[in-house]
ZANU-522350 format. One line per 8 residues: number of its first residue (from 1); their letters; for each residue x negated, y negated, z negated of N, C-alpha, C, CB. Coordinates in Angstrom, 3 decimals, always signed. Glycine has a CB too. Layout:
BEGIN
NUM	A	X:Y:Z:X:Y:Z:X:Y:Z:X:Y:Z ~ ...
//
This chain:
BEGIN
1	XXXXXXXX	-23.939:+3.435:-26.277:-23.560:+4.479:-25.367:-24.308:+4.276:-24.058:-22.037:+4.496:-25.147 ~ -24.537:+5.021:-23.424:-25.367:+5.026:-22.295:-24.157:+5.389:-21.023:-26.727:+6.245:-22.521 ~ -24.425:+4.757:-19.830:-23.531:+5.160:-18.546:-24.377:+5.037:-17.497:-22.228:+4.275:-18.249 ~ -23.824:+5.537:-16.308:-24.334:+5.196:-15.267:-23.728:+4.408:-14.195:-24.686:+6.113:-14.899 ~ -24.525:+3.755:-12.974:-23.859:+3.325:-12.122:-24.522:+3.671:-10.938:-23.590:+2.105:-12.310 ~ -23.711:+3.916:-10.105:-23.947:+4.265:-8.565:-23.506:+3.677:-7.559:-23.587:+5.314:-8.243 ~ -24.148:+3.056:-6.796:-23.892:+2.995:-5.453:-24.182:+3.825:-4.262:-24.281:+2.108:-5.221 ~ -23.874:+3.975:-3.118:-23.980:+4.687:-1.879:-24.553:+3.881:-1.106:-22.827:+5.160:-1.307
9	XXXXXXXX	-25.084:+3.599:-0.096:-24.986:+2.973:+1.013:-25.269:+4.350:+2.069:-26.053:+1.630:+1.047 ~ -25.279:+4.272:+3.503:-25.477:+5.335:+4.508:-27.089:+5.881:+4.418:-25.093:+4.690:+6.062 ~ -27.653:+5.051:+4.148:-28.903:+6.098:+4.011:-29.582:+6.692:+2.648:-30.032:+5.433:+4.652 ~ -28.711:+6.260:+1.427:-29.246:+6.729:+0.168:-28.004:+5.970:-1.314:-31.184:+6.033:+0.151 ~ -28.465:+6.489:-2.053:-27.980:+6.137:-3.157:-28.484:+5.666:-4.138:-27.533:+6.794:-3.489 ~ -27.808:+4.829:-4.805:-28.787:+4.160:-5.626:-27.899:+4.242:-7.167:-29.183:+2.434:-4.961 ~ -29.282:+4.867:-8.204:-28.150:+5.355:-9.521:-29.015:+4.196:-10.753:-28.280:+7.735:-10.123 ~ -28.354:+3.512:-11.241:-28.896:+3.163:-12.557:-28.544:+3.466:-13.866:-28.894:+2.116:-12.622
17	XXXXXXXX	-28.866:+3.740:-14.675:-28.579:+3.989:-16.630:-28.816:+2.741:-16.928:-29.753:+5.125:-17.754 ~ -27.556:+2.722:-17.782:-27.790:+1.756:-18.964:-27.152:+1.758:-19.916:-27.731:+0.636:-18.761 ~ -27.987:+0.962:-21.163:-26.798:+1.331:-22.563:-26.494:+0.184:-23.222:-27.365:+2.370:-23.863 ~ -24.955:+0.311:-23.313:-23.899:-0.428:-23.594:-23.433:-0.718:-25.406:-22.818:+0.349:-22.752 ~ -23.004:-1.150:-25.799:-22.017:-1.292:-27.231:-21.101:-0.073:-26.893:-20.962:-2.990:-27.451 ~ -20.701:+0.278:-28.079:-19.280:+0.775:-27.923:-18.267:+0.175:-27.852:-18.945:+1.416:-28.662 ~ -17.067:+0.895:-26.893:-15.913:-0.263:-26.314:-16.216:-1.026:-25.375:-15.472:-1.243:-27.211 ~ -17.122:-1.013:-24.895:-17.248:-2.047:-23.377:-16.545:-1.737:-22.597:-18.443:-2.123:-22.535
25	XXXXXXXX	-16.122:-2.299:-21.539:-15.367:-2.104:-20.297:-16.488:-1.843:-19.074:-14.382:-3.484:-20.011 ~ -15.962:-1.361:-17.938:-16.985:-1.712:-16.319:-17.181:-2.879:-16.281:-16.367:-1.444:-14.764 ~ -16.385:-3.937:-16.375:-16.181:-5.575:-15.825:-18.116:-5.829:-16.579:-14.218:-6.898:-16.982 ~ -17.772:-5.228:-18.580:-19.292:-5.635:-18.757:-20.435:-5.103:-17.782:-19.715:-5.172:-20.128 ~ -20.061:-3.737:-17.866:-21.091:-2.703:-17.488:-21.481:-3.616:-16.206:-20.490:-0.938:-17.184 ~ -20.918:-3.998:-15.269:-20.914:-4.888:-13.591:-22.017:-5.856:-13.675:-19.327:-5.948:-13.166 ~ -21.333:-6.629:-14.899:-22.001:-8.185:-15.294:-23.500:-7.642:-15.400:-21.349:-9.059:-17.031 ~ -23.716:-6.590:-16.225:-25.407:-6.144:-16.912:-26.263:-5.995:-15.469:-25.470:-4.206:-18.008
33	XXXXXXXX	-25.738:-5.189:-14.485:-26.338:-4.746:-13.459:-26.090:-5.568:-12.082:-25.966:-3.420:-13.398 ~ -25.774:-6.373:-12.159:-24.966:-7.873:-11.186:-26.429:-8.187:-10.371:-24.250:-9.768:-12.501 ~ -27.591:-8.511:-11.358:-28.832:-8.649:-10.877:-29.841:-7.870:-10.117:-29.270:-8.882:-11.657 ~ -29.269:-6.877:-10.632:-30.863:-5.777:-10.451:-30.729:-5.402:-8.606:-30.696:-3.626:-11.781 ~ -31.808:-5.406:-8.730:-32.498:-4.856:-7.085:-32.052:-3.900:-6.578:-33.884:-4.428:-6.953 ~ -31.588:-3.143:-6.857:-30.531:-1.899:-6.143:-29.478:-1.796:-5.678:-30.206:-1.096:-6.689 ~ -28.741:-2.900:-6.300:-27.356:-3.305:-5.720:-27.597:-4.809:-5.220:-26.049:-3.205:-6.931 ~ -28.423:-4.665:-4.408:-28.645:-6.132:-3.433:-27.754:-6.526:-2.612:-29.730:-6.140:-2.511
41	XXXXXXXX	-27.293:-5.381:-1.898:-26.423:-5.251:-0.965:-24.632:-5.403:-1.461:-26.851:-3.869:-0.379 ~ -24.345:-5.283:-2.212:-22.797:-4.520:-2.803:-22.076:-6.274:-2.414:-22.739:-3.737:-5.253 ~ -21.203:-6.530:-1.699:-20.163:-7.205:-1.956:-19.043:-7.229:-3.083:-19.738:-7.060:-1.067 ~ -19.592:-8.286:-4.040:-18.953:-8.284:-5.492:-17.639:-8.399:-5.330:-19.397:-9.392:-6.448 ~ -17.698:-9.447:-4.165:-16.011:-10.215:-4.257:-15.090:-9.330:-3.699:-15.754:-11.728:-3.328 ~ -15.569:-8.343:-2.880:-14.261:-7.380:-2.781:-14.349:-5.594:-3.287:-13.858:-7.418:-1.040 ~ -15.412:-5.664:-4.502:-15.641:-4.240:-5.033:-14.531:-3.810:-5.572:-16.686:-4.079:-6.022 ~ -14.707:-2.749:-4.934:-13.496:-1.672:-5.561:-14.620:-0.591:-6.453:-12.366:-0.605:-3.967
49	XXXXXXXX	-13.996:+0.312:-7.519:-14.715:+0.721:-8.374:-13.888:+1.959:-9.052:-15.116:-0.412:-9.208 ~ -14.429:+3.213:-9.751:-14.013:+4.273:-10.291:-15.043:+4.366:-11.742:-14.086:+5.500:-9.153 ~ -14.453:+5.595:-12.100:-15.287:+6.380:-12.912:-15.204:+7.679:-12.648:-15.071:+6.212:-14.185 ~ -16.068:+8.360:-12.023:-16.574:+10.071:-11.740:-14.825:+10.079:-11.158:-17.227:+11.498:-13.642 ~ -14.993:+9.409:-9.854:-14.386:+9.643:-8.425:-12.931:+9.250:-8.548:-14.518:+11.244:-7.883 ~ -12.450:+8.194:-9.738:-11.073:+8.320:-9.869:-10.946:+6.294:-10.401:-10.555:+9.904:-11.291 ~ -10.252:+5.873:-9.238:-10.205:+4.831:-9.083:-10.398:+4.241:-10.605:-9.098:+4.584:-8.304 ~ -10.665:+2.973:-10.933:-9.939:+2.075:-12.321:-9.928:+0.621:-12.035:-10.858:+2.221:-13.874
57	XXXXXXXX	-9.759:+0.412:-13.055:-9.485:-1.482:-12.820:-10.716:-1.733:-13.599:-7.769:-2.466:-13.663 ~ -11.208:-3.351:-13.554:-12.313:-3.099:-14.347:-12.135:-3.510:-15.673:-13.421:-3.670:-13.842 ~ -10.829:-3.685:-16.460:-10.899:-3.595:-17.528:-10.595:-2.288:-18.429:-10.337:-4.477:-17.717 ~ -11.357:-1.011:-17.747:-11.144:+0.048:-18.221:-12.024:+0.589:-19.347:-11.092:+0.740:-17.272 ~ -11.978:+0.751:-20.398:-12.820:+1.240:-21.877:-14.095:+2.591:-21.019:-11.201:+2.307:-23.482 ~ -15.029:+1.825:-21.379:-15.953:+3.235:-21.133:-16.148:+4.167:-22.805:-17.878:+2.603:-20.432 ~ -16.612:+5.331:-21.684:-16.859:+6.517:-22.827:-18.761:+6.591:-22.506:-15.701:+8.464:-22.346 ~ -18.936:+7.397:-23.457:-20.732:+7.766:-23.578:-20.967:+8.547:-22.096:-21.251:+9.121:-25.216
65	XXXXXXXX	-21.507:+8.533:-21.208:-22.047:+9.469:-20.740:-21.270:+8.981:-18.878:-21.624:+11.061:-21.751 ~ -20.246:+8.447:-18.813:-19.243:+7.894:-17.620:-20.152:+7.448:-16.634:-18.188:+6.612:-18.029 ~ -20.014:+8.052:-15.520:-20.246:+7.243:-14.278:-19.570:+6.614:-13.840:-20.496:+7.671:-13.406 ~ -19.738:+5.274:-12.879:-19.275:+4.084:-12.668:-19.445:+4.111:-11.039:-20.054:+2.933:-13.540 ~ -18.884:+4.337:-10.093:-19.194:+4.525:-8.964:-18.649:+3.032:-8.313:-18.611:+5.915:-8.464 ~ -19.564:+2.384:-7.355:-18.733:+1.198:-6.598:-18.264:+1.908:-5.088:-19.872:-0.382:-6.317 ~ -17.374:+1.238:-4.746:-16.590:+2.014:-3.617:-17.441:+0.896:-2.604:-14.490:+2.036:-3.650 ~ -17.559:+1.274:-1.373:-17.976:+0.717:-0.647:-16.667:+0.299:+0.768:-19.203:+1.524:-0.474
73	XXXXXXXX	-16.466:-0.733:+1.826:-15.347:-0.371:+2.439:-15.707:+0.381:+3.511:-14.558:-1.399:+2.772 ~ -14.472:+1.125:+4.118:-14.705:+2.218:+5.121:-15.289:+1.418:+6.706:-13.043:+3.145:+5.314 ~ -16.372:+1.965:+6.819:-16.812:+1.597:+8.096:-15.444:+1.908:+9.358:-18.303:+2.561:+8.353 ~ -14.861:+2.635:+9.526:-13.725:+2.861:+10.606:-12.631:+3.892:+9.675:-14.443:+3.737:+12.262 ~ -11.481:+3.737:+10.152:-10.567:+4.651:+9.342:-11.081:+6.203:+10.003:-8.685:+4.221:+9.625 ~ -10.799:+7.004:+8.784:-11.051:+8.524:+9.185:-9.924:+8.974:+9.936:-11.244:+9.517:+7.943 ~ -8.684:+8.780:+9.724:-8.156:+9.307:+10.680:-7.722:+8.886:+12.075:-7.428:+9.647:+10.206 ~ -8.138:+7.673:+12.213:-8.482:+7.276:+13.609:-9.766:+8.339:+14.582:-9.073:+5.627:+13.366
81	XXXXXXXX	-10.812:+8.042:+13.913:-11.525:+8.607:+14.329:-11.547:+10.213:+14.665:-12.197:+8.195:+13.722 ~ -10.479:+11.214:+13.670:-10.465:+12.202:+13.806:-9.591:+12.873:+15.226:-10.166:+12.458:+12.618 ~ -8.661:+11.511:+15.735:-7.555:+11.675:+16.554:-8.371:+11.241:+17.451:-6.194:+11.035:+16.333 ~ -9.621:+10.810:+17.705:-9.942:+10.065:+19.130:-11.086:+11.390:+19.118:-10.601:+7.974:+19.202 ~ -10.876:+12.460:+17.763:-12.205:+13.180:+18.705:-11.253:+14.236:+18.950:-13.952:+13.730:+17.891 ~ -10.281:+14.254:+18.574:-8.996:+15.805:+19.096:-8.706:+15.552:+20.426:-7.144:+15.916:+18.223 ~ -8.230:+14.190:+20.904:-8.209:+13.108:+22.420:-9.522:+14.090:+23.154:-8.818:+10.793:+22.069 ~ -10.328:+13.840:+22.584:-11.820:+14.353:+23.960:-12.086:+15.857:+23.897:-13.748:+13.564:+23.548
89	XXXXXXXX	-11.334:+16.919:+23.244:-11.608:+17.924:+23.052:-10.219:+18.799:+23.796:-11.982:+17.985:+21.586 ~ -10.405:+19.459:+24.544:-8.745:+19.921:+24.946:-8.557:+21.504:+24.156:-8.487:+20.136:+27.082 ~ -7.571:+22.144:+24.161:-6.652:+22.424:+22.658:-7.209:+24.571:+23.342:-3.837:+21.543:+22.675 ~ -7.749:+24.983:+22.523:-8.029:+26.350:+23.112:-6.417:+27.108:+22.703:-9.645:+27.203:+22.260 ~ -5.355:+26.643:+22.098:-4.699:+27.286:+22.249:-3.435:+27.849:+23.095:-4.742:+27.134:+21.621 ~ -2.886:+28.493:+23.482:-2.121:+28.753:+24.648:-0.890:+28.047:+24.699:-1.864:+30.097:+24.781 ~ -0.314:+27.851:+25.285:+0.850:+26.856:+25.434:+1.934:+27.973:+25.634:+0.713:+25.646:+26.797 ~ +1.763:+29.291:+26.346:+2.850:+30.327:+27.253:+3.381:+31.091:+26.141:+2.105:+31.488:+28.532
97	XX	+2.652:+31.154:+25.099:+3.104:+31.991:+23.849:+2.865:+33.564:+23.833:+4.627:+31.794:+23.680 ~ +2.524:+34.210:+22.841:+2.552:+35.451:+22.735:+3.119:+36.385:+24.040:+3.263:+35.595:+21.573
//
């Protein structure tokens, strides 16, 4: 069976194919691509991981064709950031009411 794997980083993405046995898990799929030059960067010891955008563990059964996405961790929480840009913006709506 063939899958893919993806990583993100901020300036690009990086996708590899590869083909597996049938019945493998991610944990294998991880181990195969552990080496390769594209995921130079990925912190193993605290990867978090999906398949086509929906969390799993990595002893999850792959299917033919599955993407394998590694989660990367959040540079700053989003909703922090969304409240410190509402903070610098003041509110166009009226306070006096209709």
């Amino acid at each position: 069976m063939r899958v893919a794997i993806v990583a993100a980083t901020a300036a690009h993405q990086e996708v590899v194919e590869i083909e597996l046995a049938e019945g493998s898990t991610v944990a294998e799929a991880l181990e195969r691509v552990r080496a390769h030059p594209a995921f130079a960067g990925v912190d193993w010891a605290r990867l978090r991981v999906g398949i086509w955008s929906r969390e799993c563990a990595t002893d999850t059964a792959l299917r033919d064709g599955d993407r394998i996405e590694l989660y990367r961790a959040l540079v700053a929480d989003p909703k922090a950031q969304r409240r410190a840009r509402a903070r610098l913006k003041p509110s166009t709506r009226s306070r006096s009411g209709p």
